[in-house]
C-alpha positions as protocol buffer text, in pm:
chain_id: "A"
residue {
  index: 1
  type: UNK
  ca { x: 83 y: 3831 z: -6405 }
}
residue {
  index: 2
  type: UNK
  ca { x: 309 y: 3757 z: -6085 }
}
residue {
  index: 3
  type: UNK
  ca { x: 636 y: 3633 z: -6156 }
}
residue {
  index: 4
  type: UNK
  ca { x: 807 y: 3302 z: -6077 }
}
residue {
  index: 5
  type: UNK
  ca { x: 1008 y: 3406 z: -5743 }
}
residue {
  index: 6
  type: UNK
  ca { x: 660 y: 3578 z: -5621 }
}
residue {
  index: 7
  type: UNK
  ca { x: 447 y: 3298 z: -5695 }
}
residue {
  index: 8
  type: UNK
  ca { x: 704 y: 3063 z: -5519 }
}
residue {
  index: 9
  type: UNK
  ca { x: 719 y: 3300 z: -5197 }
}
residue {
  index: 10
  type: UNK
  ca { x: 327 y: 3297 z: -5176 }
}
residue {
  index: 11
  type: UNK
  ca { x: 306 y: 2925 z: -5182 }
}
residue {
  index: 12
  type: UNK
  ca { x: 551 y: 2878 z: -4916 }
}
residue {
  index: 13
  type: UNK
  ca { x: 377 y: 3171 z: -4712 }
}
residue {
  index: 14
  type: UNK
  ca { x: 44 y: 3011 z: -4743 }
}
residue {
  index: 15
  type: UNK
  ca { x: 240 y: 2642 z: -4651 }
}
residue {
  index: 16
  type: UNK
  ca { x: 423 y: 2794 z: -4341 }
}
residue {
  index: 17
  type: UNK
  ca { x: 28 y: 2935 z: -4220 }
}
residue {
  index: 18
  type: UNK
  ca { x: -97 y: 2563 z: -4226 }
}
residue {
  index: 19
  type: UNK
  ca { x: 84 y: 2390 z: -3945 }
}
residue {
  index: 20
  type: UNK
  ca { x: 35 y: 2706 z: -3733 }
}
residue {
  index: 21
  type: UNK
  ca { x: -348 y: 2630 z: -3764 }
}
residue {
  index: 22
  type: UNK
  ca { x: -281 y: 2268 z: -3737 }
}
residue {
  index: 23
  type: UNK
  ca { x: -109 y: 2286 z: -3388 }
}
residue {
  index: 24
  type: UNK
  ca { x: -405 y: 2540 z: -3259 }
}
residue {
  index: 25
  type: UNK
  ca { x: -681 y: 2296 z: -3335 }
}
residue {
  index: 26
  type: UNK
  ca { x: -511 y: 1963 z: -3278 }
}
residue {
  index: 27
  type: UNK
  ca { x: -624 y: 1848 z: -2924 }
}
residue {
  index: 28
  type: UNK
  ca { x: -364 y: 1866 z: -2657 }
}
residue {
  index: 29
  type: UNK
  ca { x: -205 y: 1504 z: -2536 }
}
residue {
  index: 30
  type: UNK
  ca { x: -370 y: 1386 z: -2220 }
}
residue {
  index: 31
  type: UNK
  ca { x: -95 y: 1365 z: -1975 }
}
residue {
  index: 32
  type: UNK
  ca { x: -183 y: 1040 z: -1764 }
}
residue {
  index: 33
  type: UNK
  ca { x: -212 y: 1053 z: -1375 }
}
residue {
  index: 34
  type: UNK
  ca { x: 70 y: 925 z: -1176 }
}
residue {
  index: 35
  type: UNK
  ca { x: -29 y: 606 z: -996 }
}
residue {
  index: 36
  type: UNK
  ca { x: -148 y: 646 z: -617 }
}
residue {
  index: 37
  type: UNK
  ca { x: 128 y: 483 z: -381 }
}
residue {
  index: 38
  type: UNK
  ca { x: 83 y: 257 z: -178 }
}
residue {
  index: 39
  type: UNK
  ca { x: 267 y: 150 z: 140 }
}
residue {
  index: 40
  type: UNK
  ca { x: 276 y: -188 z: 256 }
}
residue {
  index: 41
  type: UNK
  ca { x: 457 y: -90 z: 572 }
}
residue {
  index: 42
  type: UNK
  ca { x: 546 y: -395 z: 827 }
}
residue {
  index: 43
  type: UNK
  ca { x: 730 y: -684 z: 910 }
}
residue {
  index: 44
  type: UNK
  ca { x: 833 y: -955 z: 789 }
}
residue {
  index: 45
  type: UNK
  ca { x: 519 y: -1065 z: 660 }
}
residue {
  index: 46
  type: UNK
  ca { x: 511 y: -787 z: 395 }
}
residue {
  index: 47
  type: UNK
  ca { x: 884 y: -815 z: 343 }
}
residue {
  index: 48
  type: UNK
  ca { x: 794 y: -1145 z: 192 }
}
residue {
  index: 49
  type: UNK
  ca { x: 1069 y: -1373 z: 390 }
}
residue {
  index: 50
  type: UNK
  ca { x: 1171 y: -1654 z: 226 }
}
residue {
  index: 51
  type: UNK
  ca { x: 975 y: -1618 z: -133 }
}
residue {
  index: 52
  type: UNK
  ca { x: 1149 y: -1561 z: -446 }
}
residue {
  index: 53
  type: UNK
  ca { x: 1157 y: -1217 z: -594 }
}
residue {
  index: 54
  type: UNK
  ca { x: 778 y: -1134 z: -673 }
}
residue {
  index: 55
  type: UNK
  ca { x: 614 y: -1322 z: -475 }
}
residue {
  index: 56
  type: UNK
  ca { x: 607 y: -1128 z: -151 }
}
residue {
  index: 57
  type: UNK
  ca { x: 301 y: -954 z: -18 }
}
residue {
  index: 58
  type: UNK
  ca { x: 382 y: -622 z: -190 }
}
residue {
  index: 59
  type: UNK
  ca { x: 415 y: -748 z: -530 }
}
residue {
  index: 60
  type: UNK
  ca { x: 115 y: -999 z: -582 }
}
residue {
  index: 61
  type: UNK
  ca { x: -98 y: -715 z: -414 }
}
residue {
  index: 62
  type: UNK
  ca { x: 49 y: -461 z: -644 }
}
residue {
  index: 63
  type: UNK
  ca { x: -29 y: -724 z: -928 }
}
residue {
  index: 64
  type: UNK
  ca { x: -401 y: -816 z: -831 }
}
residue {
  index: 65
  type: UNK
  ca { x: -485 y: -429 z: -800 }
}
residue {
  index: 66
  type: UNK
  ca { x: -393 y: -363 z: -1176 }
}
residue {
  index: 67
  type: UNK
  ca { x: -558 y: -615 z: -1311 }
}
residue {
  index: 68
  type: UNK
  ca { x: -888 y: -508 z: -1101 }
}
residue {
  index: 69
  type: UNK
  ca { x: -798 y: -177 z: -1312 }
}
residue {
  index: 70
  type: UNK
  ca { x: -582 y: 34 z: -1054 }
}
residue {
  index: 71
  type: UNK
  ca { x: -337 y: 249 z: -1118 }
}
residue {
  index: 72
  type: UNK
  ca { x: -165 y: 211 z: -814 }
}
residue {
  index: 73
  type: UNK
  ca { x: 247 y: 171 z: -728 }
}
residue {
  index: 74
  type: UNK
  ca { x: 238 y: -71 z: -388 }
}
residue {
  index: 75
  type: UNK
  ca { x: 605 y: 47 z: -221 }
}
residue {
  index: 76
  type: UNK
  ca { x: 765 y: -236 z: 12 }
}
residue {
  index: 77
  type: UNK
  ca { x: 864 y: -98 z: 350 }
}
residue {
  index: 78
  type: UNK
  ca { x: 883 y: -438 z: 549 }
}
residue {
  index: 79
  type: UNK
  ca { x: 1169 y: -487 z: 753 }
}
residue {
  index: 80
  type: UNK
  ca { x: 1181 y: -885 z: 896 }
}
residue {
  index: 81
  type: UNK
  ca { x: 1162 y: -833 z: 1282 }
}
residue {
  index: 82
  type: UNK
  ca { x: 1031 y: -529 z: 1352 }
}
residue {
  index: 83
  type: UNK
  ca { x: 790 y: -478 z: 1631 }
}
residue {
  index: 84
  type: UNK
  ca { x: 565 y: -190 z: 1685 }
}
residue {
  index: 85
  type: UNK
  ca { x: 872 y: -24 z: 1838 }
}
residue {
  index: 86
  type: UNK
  ca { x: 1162 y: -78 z: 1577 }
}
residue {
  index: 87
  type: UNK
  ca { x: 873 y: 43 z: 1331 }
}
residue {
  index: 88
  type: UNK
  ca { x: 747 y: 375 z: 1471 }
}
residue {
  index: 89
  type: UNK
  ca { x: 1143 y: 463 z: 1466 }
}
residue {
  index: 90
  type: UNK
  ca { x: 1179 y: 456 z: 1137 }
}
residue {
  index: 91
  type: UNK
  ca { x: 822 y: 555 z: 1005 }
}
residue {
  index: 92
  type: UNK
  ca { x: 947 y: 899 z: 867 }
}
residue {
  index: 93
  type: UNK
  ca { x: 1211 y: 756 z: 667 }
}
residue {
  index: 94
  type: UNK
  ca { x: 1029 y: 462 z: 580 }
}
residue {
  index: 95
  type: UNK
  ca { x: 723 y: 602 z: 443 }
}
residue {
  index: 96
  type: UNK
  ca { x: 704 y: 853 z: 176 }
}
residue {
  index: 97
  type: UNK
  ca { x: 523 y: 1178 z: 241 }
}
residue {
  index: 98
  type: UNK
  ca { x: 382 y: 1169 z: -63 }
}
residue {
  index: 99
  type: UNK
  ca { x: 241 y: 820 z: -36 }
}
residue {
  index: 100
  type: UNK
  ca { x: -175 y: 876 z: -54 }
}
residue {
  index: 101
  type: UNK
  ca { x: -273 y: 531 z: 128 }
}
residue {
  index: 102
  type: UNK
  ca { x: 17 y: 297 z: 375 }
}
residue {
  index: 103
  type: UNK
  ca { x: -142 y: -42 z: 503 }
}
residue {
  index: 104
  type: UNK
  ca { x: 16 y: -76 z: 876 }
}
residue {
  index: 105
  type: UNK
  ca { x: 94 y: -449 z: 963 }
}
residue {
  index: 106
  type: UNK
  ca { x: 285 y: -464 z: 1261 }
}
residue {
  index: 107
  type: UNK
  ca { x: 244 y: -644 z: 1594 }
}
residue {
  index: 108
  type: UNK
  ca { x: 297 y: -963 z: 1529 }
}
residue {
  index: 109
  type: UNK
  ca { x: 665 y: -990 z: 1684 }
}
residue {
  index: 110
  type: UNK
  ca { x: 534 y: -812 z: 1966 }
}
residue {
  index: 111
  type: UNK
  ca { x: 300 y: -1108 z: 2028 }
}
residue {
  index: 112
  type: UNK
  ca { x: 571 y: -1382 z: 2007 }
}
residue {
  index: 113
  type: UNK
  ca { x: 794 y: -1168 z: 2183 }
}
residue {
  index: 114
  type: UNK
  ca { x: 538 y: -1127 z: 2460 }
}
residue {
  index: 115
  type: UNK
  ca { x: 601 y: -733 z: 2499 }
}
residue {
  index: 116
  type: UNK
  ca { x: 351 y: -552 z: 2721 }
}
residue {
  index: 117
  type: UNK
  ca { x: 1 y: -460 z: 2489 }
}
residue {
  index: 118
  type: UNK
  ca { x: 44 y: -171 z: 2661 }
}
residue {
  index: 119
  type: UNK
  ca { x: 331 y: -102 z: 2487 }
}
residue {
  index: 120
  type: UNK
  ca { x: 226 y: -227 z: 2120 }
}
residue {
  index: 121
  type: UNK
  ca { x: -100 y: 5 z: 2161 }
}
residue {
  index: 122
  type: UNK
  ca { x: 80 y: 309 z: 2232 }
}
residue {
  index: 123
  type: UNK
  ca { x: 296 y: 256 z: 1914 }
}
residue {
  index: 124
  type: UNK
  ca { x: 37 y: 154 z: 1691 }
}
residue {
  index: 125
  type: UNK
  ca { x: -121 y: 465 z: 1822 }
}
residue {
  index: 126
  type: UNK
  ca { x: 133 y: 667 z: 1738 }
}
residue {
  index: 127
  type: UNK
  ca { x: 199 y: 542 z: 1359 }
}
residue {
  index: 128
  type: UNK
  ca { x: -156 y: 584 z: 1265 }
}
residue {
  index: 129
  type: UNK
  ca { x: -184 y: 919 z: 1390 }
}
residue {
  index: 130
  type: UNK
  ca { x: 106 y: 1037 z: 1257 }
}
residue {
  index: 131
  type: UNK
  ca { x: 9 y: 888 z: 898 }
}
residue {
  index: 132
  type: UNK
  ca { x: -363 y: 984 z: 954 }
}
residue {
  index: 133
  type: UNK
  ca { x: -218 y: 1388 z: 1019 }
}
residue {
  index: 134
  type: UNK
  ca { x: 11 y: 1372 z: 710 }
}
residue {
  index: 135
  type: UNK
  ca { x: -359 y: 1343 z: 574 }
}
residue {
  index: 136
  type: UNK
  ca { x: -232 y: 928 z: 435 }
}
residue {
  index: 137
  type: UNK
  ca { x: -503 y: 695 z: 442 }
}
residue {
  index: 138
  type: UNK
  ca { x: -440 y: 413 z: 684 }
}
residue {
  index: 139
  type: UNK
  ca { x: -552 y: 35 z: 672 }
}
residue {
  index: 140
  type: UNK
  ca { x: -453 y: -119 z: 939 }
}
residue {
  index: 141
  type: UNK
  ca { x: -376 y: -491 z: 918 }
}
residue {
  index: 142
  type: UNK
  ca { x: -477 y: -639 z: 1243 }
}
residue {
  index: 143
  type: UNK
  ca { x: -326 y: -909 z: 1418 }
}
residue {
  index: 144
  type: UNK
  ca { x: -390 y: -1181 z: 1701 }
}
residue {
  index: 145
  type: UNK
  ca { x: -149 y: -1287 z: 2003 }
}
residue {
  index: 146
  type: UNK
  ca { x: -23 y: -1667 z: 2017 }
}
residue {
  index: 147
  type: UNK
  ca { x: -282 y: -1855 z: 2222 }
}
residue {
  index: 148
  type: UNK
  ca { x: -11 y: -2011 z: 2452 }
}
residue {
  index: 149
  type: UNK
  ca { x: 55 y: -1697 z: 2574 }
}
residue {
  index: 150
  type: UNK
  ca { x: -299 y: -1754 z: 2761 }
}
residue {
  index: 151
  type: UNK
  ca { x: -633 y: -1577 z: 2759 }
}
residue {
  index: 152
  type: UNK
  ca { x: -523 y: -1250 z: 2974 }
}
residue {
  index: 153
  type: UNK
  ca { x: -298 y: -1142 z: 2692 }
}
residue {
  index: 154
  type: UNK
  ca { x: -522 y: -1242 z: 2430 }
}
residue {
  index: 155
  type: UNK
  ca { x: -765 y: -1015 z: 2556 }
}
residue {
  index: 156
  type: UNK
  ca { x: -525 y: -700 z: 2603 }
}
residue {
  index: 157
  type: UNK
  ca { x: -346 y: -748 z: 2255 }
}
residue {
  index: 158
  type: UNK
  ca { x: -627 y: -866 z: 2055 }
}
residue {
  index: 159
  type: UNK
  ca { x: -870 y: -581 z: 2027 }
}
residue {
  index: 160
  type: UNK
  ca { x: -567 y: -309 z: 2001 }
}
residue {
  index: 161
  type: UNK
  ca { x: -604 y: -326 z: 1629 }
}
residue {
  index: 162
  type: UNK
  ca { x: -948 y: -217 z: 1605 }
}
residue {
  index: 163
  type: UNK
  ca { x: -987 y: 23 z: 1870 }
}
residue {
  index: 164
  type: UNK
  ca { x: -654 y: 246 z: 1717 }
}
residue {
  index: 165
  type: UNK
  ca { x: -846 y: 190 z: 1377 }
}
residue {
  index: 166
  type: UNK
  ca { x: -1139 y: 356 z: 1544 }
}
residue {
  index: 167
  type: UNK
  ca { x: -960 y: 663 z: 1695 }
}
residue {
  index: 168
  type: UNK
  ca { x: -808 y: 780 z: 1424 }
}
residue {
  index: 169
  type: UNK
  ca { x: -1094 y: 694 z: 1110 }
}
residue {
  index: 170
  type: UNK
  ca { x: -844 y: 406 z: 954 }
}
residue {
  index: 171
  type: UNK
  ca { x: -1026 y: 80 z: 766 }
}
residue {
  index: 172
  type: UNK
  ca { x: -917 y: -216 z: 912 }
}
residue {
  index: 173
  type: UNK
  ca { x: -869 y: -589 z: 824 }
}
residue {
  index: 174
  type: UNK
  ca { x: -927 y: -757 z: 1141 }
}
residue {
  index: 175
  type: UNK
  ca { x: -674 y: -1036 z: 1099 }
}
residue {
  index: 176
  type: UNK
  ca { x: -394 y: -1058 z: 835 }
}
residue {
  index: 177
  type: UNK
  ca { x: -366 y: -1417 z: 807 }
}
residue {
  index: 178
  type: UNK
  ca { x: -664 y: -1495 z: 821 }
}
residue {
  index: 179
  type: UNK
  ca { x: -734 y: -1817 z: 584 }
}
residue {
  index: 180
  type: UNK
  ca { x: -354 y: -1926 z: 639 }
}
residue {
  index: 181
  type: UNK
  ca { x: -219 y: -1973 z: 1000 }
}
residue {
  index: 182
  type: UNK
  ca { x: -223 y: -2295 z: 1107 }
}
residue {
  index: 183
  type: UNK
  ca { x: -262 y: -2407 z: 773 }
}
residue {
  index: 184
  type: UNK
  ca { x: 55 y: -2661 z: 708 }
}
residue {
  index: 185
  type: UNK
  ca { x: 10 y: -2610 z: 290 }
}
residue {
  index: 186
  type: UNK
  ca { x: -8 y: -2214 z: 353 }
}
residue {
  index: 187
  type: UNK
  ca { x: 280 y: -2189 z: 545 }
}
residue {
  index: 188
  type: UNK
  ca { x: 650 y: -2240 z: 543 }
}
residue {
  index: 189
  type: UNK
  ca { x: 893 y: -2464 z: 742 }
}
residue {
  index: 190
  type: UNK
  ca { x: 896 y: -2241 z: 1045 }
}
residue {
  index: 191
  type: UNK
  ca { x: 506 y: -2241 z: 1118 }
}
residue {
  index: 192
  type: UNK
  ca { x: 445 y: -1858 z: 1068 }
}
residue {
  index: 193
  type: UNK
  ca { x: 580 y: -1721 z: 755 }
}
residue {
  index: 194
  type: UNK
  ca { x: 313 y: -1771 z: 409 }
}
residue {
  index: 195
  type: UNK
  ca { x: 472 y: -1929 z: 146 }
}
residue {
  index: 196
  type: UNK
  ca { x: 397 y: -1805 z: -191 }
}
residue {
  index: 197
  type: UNK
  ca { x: 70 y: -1977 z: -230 }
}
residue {
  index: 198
  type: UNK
  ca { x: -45 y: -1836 z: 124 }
}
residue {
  index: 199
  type: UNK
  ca { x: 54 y: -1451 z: 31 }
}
residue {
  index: 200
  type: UNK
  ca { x: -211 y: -1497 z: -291 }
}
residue {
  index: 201
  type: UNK
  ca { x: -474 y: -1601 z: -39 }
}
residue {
  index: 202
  type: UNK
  ca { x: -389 y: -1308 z: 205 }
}
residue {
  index: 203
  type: UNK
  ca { x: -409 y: -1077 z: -96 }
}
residue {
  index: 204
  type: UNK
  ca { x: -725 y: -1253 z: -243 }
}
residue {
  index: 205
  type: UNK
  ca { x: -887 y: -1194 z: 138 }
}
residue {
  index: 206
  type: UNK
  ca { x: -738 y: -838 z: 148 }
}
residue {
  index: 207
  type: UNK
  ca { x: -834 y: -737 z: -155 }
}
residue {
  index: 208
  type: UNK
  ca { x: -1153 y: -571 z: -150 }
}
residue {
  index: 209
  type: UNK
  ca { x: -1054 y: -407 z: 228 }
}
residue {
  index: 210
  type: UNK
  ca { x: -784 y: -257 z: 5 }
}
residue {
  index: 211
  type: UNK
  ca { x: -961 y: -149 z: -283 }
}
residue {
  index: 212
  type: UNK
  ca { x: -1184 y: 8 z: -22 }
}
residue {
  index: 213
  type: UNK
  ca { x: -902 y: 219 z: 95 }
}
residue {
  index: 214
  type: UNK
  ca { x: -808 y: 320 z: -245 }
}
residue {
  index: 215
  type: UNK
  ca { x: -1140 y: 465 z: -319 }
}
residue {
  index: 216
  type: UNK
  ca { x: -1131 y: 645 z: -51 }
}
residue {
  index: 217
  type: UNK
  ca { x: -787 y: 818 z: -223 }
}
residue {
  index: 218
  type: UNK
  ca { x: -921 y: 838 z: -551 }
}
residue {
  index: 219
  type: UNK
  ca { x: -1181 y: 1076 z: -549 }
}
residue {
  index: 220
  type: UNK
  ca { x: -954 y: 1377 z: -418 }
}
residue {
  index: 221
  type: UNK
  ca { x: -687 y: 1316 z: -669 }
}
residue {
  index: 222
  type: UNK
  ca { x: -625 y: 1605 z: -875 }
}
C-alpha cells in the first residue's frame, strides 16, 4: 500500500497535468481588428468652425458609421482656410500613411478667393494621386464656385472635382453641401459655415457615398 507522502505527490502530479491540458484545448482569444481610419482631410468645413466639441463633420460622421456597424476611427485633418494649395503642403504630415480611406474636401476657399481653376485642378490632382499611390482610398468631396463669380468660372471650377475623381479611380460626392447652402436654418451667421444641425444633414447625404468607400477597404483587410 503507498504511503502518505507518495499518495500526496501523485495527487498533486496528476493536478499539475490538468491545467496543462486545459490551456491546449481552451480556444485561443480572438484578438479584434483595429478600426480602418479614416481621414476627413479639408478645410474648414471638416474642421467644424464654430460648433461645439462633437459636433463637427468628423465626429457625427465617425458617430453615424458605428452605429451603421463600422468599425472605423474618422481622424480630423481640417485646417480653417486652406485652399487646394495650403493643403497639398502639408498632405504628408497631415495624413497618416497608414490611414486605409481619406475623404478630400478642399476647394472651396479657392472659389471665394477666385484663384485660377487652373491652379485648384493641378492641386487636387496632385493630392489624389499621391493618396491613390500610397494605395489610400480617396473620396473626393466635390465642390461648386460662387455664382457671382459668373458662368466662365463656373464652368472651369465646377467639373474639376469629377474629372480628378475619374483619373485616378476615387468615388466622389459631387457636392458637399448639398441640402444646406443657401439654406438660412442650415447655416451659421456668416452664410457658409453648417451649423450643427447642417453637418448631420451633410453626413446623412454622405453617408452611403462613404460607406461605399469603406467597402471598398474592407475586403483587403487582413
Amino acid at each position: 500500500m503507498p504511503s502518505r507522502r507518495a499518495a500526496i505527490g501523485a495527487i498533486a502530479a496528476v493536478a499539475g497535468i490538468f491545467p496543462a491540458i486545459l490551456a491546449q484545448r481552451a480556444p485561443a482569444t480572438a484578438v479584434e481588428p483595429k478600426p480602418i481610419r479614416l481621414v476627413a482631410f479639408g478645410d474648414s468645413l471638416t474642421a467644424g468652425y464654430g460648433l461645439p466639441k462633437g459636433r463637427g463633420f468628423a465626429a457625427r460622421l465617425e458617430a453615424a458609421l458605428k452605429a451603421a456597424g463600422h468599425h472605423v476611427e474618422v481622424i480630423d485633418a481640417g485646417v480653417s482656410g486652406d485652399t487646394t494649395d495650403t493643403g497639398l503642403a502639408r498632405l504628408d504630415w497631415s495624413v497618416p500613411a497608414d490611414a486605409q480611406a481619406v475623404i478630400v474636401e478642399l476647394g472651396a476657399n479657392d472659389a471665394l478667393r477666385g484663384l485660377p481653376p487652373s491652379e485648384t485642378r493641378r492641386n487636387l490632382d496632385e493630392i489624389v494621386g499621391r493618396l491613390t499611390g500610397r494605395g489610400q482610398k480617396v473620396l473626393i468631396g466635390g465642390m461648386l464656385a460662387p455664382r457671382n463669380l459668373g458662368t466662365t468660372y463656373a464652368a472651369a471650377f465646377d467639373p474639376i472635382f469629377a474629372e480628378v475623381a475619374k483619373n485616378h479611380g476615387a468615388s466622389l460626392y459631387p457636392f458637399f453641401l448639398d441640402g444646406v447652402a443657401m439654406d438660412a436654418k442650415l447655416v451659421q451667421s456668416d452664410g457658409l459655415h453648417p451649423t450643427a444641425e447642417g453637418v448631420d444633414v451633410i453626413v446623412a447625404r454622405i453617408l452611403p457615398t462613404v460607406r461605399e468607400l469603406l467597402a471598398r477597404v474592407e475586403p483587403a483587410r487582413p
